[in-house]
PDB file of N, CA, C and O in Angstrom:
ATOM      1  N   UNK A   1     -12.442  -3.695 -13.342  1.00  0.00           N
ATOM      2  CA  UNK A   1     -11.484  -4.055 -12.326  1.00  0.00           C
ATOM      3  C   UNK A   1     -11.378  -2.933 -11.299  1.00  0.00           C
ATOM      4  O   UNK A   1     -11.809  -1.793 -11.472  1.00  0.00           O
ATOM      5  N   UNK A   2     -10.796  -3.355 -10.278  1.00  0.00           N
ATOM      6  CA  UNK A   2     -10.709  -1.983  -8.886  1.00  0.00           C
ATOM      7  C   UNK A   2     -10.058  -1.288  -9.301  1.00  0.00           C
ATOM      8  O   UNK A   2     -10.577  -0.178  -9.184  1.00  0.00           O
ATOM      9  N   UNK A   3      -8.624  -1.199 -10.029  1.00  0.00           N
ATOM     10  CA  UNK A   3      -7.566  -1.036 -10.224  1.00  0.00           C
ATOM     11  C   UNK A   3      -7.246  -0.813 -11.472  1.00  0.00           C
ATOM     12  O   UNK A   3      -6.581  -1.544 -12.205  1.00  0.00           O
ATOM     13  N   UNK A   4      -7.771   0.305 -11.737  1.00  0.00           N
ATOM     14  CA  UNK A   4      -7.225   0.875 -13.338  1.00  0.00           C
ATOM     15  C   UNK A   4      -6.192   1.811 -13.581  1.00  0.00           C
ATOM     16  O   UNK A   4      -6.057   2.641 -12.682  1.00  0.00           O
ATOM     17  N   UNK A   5      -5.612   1.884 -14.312  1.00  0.00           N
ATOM     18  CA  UNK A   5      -4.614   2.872 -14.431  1.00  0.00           C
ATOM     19  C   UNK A   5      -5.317   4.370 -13.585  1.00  0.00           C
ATOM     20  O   UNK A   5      -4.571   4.819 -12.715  1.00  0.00           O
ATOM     21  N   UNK A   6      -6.339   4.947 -13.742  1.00  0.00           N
ATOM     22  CA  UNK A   6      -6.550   6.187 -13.426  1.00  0.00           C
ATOM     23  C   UNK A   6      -6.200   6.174 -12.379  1.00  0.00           C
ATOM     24  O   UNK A   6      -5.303   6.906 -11.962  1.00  0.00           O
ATOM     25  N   UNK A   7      -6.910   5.222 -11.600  1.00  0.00           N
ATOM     26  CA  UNK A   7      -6.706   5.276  -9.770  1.00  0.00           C
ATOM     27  C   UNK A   7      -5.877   4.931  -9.466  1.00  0.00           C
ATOM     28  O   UNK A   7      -5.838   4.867  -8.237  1.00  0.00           O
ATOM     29  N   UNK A   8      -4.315   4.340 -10.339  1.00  0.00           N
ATOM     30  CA  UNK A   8      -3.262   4.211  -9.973  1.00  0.00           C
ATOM     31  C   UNK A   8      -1.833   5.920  -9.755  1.00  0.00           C
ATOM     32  O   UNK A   8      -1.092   6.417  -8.907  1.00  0.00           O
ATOM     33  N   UNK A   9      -2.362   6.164 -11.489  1.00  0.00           N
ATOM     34  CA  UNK A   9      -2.251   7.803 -11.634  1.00  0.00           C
ATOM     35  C   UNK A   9      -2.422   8.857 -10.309  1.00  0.00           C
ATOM     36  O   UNK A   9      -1.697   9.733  -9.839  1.00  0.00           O
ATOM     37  N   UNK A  10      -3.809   8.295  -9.940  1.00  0.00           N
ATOM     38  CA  UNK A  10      -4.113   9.512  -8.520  1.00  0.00           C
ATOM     39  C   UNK A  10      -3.294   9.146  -7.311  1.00  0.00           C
ATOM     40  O   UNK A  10      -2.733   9.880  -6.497  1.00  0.00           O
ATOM     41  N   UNK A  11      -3.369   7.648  -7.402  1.00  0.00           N
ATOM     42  CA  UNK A  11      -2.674   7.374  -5.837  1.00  0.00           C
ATOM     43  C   UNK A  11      -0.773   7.992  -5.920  1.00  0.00           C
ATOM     44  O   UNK A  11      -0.261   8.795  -5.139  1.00  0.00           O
ATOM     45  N   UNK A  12      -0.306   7.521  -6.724  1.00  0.00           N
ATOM     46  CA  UNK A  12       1.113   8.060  -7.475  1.00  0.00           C
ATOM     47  C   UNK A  12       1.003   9.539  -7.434  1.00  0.00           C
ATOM     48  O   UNK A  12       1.780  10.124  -6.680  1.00  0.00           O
ATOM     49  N   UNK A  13       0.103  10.278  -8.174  1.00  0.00           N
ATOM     50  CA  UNK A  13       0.280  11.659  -7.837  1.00  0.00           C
ATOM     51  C   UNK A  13       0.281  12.165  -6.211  1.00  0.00           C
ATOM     52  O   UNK A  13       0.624  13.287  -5.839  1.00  0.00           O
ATOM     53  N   UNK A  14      -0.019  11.459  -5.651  1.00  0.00           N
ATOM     54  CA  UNK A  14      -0.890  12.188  -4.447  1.00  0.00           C
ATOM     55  C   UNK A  14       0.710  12.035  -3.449  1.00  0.00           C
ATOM     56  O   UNK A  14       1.422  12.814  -2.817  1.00  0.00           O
ATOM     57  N   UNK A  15       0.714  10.774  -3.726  1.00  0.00           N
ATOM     58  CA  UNK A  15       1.780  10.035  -2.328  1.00  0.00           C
ATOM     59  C   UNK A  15       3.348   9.998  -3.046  1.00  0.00           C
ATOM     60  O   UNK A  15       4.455   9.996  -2.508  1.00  0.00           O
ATOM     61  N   UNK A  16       2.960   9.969  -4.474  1.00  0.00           N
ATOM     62  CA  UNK A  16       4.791   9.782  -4.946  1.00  0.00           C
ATOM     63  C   UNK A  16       5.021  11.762  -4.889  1.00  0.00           C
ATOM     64  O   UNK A  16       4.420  12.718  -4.400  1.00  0.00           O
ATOM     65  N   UNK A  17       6.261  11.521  -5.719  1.00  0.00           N
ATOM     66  CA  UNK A  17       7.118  13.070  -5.468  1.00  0.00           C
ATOM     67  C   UNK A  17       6.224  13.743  -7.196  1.00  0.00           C
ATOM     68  O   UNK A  17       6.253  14.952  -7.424  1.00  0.00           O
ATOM     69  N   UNK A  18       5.740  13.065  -7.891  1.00  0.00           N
ATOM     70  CA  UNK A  18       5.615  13.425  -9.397  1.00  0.00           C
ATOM     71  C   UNK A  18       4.408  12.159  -9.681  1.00  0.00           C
ATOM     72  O   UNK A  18       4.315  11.067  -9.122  1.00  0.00           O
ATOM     73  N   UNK A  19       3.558  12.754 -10.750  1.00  0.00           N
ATOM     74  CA  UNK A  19       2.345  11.910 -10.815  1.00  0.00           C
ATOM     75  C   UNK A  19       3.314  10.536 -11.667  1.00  0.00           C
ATOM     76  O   UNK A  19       2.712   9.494 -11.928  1.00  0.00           O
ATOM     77  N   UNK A  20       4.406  10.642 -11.936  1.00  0.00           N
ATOM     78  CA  UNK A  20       5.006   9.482 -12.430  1.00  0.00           C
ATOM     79  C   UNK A  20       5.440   8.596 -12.007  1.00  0.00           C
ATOM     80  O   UNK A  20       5.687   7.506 -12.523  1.00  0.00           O
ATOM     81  N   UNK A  21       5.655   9.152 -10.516  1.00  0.00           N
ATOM     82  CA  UNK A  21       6.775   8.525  -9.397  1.00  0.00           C
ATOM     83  C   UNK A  21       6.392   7.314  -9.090  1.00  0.00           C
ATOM     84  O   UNK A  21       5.570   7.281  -8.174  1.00  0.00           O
ATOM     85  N   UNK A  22       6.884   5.702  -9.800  1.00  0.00           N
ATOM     86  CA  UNK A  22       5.859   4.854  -9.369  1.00  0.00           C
ATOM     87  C   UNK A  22       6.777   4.059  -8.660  1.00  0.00           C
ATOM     88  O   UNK A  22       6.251   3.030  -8.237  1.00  0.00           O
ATOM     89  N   UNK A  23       7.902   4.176  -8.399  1.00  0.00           N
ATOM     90  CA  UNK A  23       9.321   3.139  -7.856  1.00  0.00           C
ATOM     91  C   UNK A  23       9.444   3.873  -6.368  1.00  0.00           C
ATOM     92  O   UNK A  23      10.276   3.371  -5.613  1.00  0.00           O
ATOM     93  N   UNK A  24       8.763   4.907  -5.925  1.00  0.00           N
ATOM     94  CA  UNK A  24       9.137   5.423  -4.438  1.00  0.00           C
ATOM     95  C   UNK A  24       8.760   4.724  -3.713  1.00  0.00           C
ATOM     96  O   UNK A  24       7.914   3.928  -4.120  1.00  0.00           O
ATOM     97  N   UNK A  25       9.173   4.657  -2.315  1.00  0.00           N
ATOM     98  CA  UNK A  25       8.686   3.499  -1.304  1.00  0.00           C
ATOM     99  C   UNK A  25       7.690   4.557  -1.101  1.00  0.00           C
ATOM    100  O   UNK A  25       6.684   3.853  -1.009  1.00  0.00           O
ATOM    101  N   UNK A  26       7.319   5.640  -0.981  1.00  0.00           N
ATOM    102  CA  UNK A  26       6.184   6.405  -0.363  1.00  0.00           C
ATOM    103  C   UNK A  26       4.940   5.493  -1.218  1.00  0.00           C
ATOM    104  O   UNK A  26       4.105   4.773  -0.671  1.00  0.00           O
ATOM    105  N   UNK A  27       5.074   5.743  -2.701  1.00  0.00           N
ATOM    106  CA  UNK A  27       3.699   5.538  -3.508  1.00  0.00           C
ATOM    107  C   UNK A  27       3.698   4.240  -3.728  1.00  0.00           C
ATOM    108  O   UNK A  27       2.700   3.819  -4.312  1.00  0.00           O
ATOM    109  N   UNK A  28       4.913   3.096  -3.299  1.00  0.00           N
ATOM    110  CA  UNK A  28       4.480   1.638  -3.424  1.00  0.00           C
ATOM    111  C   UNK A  28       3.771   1.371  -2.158  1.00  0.00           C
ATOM    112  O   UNK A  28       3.025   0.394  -2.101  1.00  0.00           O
ATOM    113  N   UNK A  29       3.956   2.268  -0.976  1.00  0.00           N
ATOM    114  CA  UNK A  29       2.929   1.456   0.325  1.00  0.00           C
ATOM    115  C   UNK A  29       1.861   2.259   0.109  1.00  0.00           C
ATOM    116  O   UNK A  29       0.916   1.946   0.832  1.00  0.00           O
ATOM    117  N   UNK A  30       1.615   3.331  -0.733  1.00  0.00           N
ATOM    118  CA  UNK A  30       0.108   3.616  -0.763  1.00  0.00           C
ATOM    119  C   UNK A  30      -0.528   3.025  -1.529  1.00  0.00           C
ATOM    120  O   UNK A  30      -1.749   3.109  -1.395  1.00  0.00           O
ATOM    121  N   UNK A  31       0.066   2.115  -2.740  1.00  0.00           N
ATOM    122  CA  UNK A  31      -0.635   1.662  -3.803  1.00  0.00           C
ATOM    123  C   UNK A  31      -0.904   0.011  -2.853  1.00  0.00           C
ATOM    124  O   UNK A  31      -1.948  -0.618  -3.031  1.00  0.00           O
ATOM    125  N   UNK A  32      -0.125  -0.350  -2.165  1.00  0.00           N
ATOM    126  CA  UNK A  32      -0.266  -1.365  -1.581  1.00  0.00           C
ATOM    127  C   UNK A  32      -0.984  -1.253  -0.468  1.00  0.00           C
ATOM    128  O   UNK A  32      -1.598  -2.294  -0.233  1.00  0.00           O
ATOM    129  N   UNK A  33      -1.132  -0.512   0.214  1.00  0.00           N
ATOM    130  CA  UNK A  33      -2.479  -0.116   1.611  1.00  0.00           C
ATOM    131  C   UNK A  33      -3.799  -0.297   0.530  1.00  0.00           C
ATOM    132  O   UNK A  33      -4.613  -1.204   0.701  1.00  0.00           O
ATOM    133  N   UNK A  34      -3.926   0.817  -0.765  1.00  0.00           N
ATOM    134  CA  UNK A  34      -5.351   0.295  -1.298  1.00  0.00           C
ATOM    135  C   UNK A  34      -5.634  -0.909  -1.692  1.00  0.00           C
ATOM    136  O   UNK A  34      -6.702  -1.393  -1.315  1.00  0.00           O
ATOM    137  N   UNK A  35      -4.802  -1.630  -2.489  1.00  0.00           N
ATOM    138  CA  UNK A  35      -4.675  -3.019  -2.407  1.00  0.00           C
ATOM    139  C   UNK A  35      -5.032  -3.820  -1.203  1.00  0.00           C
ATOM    140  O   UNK A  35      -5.948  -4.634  -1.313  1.00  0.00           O
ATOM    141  N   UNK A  36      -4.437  -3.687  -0.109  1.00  0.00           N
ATOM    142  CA  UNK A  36      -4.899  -4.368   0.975  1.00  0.00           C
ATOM    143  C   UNK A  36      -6.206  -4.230   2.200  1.00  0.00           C
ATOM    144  O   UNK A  36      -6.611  -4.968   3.098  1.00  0.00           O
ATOM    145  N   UNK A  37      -6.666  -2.594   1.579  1.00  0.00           N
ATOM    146  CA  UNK A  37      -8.174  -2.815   1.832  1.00  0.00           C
ATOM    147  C   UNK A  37      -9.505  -3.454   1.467  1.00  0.00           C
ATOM    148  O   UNK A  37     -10.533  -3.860   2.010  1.00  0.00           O
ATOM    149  N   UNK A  38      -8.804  -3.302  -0.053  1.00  0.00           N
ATOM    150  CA  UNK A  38      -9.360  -4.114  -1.156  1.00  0.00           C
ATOM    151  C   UNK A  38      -9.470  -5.520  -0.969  1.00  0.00           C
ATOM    152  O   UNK A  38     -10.491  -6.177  -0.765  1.00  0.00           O
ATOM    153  N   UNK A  39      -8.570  -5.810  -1.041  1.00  0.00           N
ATOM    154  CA  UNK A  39      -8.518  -7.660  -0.152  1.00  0.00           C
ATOM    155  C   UNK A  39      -9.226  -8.107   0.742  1.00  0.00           C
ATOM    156  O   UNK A  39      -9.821  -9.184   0.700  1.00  0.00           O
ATOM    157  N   UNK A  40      -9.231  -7.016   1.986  1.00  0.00           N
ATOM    158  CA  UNK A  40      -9.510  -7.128   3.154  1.00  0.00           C
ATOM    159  C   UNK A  40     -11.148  -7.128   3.111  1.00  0.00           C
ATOM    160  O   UNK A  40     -11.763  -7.993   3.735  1.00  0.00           O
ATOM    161  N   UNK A  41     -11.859  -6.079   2.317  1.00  0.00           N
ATOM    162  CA  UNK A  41     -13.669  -5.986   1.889  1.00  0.00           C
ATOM    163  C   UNK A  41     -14.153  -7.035   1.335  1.00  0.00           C
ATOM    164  O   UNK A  41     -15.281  -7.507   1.470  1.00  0.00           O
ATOM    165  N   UNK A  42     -12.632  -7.682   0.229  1.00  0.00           N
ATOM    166  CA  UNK A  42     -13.690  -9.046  -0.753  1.00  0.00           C
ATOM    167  C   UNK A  42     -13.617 -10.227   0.429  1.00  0.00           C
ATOM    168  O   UNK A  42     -14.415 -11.161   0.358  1.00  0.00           O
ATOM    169  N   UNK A  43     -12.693 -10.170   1.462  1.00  0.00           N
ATOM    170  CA  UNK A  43     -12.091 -11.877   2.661  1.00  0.00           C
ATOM    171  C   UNK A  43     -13.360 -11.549   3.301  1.00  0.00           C
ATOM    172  O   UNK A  43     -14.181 -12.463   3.383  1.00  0.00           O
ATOM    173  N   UNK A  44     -13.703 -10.249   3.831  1.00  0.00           N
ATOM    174  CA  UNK A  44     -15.606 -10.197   4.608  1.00  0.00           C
ATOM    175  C   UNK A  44     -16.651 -10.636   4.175  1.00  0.00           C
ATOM    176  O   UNK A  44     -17.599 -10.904   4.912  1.00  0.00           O
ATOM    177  N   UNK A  45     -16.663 -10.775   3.009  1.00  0.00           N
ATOM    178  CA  UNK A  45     -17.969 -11.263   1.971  1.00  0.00           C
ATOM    179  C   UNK A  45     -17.600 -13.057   1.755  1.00  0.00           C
ATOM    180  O   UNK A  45     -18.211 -14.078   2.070  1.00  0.00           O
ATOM    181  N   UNK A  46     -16.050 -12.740   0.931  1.00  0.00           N
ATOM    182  CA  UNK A  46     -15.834 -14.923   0.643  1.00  0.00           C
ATOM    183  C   UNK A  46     -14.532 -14.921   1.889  1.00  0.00           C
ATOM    184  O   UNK A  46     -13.342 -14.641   1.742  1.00  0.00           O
ATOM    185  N   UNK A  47     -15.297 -15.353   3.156  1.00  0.00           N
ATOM    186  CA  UNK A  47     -14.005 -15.809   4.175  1.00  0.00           C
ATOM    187  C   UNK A  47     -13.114 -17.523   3.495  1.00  0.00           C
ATOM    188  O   UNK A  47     -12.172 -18.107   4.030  1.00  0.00           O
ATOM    189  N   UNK A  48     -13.674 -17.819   2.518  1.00  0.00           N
ATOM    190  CA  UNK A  48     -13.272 -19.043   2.253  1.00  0.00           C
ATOM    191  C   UNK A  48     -12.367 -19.189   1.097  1.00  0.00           C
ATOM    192  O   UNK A  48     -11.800 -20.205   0.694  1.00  0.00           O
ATOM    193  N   UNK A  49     -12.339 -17.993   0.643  1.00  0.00           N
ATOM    194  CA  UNK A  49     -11.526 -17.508  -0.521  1.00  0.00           C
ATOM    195  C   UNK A  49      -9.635 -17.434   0.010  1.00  0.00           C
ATOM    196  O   UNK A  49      -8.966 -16.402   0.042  1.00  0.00           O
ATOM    197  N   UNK A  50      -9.216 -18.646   0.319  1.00  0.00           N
ATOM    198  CA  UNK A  50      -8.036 -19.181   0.421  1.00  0.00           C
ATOM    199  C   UNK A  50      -6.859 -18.266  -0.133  1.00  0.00           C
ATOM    200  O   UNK A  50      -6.137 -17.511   0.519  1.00  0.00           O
ATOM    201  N   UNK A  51      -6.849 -18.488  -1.324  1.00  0.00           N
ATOM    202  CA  UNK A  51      -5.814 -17.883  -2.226  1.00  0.00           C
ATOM    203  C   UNK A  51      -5.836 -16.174  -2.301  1.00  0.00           C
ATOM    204  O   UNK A  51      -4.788 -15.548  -2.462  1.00  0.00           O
ATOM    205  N   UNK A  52      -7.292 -15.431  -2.151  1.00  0.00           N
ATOM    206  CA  UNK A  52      -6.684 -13.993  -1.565  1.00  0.00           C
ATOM    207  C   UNK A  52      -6.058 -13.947  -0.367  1.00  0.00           C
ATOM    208  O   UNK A  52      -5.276 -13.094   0.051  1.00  0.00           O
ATOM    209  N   UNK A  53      -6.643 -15.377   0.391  1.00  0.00           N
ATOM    210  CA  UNK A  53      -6.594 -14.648   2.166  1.00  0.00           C
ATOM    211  C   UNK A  53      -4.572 -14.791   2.005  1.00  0.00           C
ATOM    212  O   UNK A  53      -3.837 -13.965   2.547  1.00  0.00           O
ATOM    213  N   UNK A  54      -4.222 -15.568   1.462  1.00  0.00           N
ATOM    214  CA  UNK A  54      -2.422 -15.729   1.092  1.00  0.00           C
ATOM    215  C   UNK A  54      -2.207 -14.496   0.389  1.00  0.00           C
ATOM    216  O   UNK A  54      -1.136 -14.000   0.739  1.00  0.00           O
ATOM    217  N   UNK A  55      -2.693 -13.950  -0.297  1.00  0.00           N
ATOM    218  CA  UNK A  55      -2.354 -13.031  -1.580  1.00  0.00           C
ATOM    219  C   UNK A  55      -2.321 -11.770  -0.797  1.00  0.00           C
ATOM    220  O   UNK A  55      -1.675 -10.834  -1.268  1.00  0.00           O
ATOM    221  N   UNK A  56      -3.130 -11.579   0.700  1.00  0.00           N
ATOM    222  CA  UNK A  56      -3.204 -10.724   1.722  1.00  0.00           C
ATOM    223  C   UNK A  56      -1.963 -10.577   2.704  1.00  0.00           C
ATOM    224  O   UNK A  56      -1.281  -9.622   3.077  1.00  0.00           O
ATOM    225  N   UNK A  57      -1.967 -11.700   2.914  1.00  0.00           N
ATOM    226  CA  UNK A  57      -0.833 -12.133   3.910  1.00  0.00           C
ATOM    227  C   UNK A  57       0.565 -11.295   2.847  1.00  0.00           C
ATOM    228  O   UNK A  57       1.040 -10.176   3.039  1.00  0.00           O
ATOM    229  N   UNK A  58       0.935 -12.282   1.764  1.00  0.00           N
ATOM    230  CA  UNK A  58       1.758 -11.498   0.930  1.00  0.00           C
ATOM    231  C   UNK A  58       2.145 -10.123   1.043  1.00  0.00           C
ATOM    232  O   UNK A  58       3.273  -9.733   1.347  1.00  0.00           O
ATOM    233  N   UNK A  59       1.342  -9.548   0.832  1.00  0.00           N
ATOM    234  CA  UNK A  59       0.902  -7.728   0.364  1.00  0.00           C
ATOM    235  C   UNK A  59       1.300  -6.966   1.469  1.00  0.00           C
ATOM    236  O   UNK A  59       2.066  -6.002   1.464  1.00  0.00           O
ATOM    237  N   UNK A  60       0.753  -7.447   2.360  1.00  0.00           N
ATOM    238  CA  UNK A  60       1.102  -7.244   4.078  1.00  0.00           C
ATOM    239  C   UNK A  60       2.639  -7.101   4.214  1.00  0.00           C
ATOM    240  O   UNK A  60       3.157  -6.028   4.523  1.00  0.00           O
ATOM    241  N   UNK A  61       3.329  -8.209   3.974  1.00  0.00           N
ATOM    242  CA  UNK A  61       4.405  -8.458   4.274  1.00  0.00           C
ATOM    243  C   UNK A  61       5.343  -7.653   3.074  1.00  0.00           C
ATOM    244  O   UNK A  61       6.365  -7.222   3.608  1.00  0.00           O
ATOM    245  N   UNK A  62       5.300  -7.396   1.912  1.00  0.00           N
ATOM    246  CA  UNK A  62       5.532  -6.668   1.236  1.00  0.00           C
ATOM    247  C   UNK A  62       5.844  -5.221   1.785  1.00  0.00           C
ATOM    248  O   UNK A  62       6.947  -4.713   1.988  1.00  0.00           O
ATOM    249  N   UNK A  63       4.492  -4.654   1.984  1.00  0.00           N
ATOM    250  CA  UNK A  63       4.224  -3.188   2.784  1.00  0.00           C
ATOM    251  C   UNK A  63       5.399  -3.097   4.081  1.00  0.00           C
ATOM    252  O   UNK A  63       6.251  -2.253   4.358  1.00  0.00           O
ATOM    253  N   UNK A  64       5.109  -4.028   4.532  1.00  0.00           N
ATOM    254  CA  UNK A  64       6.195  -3.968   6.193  1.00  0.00           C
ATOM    255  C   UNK A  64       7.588  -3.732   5.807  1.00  0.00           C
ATOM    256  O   UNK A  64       8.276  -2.813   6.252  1.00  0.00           O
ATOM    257  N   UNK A  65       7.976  -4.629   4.939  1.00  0.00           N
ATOM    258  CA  UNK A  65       9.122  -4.395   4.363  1.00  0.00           C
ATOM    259  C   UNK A  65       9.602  -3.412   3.358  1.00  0.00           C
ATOM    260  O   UNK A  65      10.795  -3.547   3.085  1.00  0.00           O
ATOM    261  N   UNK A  66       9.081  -2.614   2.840  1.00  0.00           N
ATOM    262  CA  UNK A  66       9.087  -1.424   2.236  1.00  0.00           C
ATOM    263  C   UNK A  66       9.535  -0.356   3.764  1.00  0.00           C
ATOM    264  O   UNK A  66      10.595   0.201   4.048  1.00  0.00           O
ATOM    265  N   UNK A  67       8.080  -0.419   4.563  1.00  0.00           N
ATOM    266  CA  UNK A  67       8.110   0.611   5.613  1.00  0.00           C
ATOM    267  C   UNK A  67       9.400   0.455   6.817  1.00  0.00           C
ATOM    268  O   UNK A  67       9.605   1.351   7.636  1.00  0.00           O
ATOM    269  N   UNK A  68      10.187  -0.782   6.774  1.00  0.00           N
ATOM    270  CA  UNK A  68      10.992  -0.846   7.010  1.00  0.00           C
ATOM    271  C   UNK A  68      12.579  -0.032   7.072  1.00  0.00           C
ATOM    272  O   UNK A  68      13.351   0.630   7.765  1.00  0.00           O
ATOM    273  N   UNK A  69      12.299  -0.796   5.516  1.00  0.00           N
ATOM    274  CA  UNK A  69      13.504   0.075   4.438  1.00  0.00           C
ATOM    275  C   UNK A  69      12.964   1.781   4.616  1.00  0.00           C
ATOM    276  O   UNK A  69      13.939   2.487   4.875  1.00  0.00           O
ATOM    277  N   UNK A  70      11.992   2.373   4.556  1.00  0.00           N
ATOM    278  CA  UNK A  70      11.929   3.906   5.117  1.00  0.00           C
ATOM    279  C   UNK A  70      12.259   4.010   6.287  1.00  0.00           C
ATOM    280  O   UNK A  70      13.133   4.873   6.372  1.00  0.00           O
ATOM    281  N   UNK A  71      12.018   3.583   7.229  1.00  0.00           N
ATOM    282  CA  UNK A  71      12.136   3.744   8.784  1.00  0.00           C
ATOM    283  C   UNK A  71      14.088   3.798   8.390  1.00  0.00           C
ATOM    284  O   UNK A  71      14.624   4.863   8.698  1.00  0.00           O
ATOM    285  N   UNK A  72      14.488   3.324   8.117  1.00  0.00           N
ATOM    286  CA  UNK A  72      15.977   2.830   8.367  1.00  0.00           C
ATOM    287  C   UNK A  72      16.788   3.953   7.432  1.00  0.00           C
ATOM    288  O   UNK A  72      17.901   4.291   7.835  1.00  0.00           O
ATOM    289  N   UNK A  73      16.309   4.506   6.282  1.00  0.00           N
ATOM    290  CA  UNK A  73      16.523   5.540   5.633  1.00  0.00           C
ATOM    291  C   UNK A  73      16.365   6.618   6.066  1.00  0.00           C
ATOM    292  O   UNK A  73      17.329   7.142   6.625  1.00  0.00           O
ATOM    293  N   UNK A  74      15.284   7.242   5.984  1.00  0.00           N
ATOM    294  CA  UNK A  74      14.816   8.555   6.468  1.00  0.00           C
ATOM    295  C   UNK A  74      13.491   8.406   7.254  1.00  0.00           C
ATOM    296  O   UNK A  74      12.420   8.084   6.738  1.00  0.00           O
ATOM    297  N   UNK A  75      13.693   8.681   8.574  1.00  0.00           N
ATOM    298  CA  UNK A  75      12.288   9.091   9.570  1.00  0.00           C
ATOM    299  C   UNK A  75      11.193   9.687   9.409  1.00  0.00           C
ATOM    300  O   UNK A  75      10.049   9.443   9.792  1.00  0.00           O
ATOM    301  N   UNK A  76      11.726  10.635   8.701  1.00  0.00           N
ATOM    302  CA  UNK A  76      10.761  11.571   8.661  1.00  0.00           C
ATOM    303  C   UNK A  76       9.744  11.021   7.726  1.00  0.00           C
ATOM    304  O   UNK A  76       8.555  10.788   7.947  1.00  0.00           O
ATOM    305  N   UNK A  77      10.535  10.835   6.488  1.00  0.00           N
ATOM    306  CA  UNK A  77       9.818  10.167   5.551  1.00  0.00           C
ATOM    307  C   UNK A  77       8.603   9.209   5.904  1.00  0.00           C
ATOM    308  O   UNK A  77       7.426   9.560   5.813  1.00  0.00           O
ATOM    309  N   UNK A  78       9.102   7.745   6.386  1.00  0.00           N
ATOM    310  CA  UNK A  78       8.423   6.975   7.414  1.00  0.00           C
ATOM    311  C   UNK A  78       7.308   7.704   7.690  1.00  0.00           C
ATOM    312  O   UNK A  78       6.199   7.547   7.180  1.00  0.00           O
ATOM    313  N   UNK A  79       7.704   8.702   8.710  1.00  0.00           N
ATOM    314  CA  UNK A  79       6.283   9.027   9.591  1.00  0.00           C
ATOM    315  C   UNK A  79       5.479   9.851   8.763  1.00  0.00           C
ATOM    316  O   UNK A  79       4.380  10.173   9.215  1.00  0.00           O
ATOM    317  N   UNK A  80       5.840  10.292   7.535  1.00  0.00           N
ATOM    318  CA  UNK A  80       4.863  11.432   7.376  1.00  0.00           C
ATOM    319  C   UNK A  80       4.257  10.301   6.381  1.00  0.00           C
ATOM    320  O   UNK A  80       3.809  10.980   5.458  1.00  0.00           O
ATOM    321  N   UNK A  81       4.041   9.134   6.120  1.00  0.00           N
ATOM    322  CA  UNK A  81       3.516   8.193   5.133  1.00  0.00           C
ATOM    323  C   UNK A  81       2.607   7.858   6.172  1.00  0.00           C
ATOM    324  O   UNK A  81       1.437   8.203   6.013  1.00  0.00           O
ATOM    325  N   UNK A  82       2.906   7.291   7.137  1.00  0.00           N
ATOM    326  CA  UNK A  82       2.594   6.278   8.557  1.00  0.00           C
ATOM    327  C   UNK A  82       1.084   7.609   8.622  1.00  0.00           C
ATOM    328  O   UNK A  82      -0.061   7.222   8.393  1.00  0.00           O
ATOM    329  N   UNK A  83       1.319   8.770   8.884  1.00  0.00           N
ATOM    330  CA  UNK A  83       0.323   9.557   9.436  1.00  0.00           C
ATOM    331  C   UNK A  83      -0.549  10.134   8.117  1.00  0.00           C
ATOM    332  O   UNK A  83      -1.643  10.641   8.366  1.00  0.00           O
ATOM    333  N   UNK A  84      -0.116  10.074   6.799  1.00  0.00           N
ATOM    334  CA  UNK A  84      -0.791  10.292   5.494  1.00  0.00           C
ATOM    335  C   UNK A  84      -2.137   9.099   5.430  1.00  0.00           C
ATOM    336  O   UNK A  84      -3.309   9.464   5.348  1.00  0.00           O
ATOM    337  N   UNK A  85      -1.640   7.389   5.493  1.00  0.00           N
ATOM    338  CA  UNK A  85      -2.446   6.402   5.661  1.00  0.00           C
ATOM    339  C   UNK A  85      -3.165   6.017   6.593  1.00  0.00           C
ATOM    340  O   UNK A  85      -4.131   5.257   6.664  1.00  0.00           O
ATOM    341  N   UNK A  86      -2.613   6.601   7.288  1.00  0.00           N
ATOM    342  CA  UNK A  86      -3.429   6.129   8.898  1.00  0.00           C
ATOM    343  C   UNK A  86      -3.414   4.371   9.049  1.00  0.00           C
ATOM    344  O   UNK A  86      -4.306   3.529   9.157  1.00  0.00           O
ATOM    345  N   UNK A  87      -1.634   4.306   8.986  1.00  0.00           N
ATOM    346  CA  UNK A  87      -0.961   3.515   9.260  1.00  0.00           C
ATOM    347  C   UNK A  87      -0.939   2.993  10.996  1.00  0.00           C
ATOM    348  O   UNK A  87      -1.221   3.834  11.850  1.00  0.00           O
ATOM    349  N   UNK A  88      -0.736   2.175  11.230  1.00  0.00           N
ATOM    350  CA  UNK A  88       0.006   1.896  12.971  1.00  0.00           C
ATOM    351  C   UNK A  88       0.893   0.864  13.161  1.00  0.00           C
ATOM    352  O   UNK A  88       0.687  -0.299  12.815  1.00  0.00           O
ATOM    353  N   UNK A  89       1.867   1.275  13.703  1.00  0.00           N
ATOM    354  CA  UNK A  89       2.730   0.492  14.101  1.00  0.00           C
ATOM    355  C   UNK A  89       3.271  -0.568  14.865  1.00  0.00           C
ATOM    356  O   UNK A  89       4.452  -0.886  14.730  1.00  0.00           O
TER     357      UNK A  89
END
C-alpha cells in the first residue's frame, strides 16, 4: 500500500509538534496533501476511475477546511504550513 504506518510516522514527525502528534491541523493537512497527490498520479493513469476522482474532491475539501480553521486561529501557523507544502491560496 502507499501508506504505511512508517510514512505516516515521518510525515507526523516532520509537520506535527512530536512524532506522535497525529490530531494537529498542521500534520492532518500534510498527511492529507500526500494523500491528495497520491490521488491526483493514480486520476492521470485511470481518468475514469469515478469513485477516486469523488474520494479527491472529498480530501480537497477536507484540507480547505482544516486550513481554514488555522487561518482563523493562528496566522502564523497557517502560513508557515502553506509555505512548508507549497500550498496556494
Amino acid at each position: 500500500m502507499y501508506l504505511d504506518q512508517a510514512k505516516k510516522q515521518e510525515i507526523f514527525s516532520k509537520y506535527g509538534k512530536t512524532a506522535t502528534d497525529t490530531g494537529s491541523p498542521e500534520s492532518q493537512i500534510a498527511l492529507f496533501s500526500y494523500r491528495i497527490s497520491h490521488l491526483t498520479e493514480h486520476l492521470k493513469k485511470n481518468h475514469k476511475d469515478y469513485k477516486t476522482a469523488r474520494s479527491l474532491t472529498e480530501l480537497v475539501g477536507k484540507r480547505r477546511a482544516l486550513l481554514n480553521y488555522l487561518y482563523d486561529r493562528d496566522i502564523n501557523r497557517y502560513r508557515a504550513i502553506i509555505k512548508a507544502l507549497g500550498l496556494r491560496r
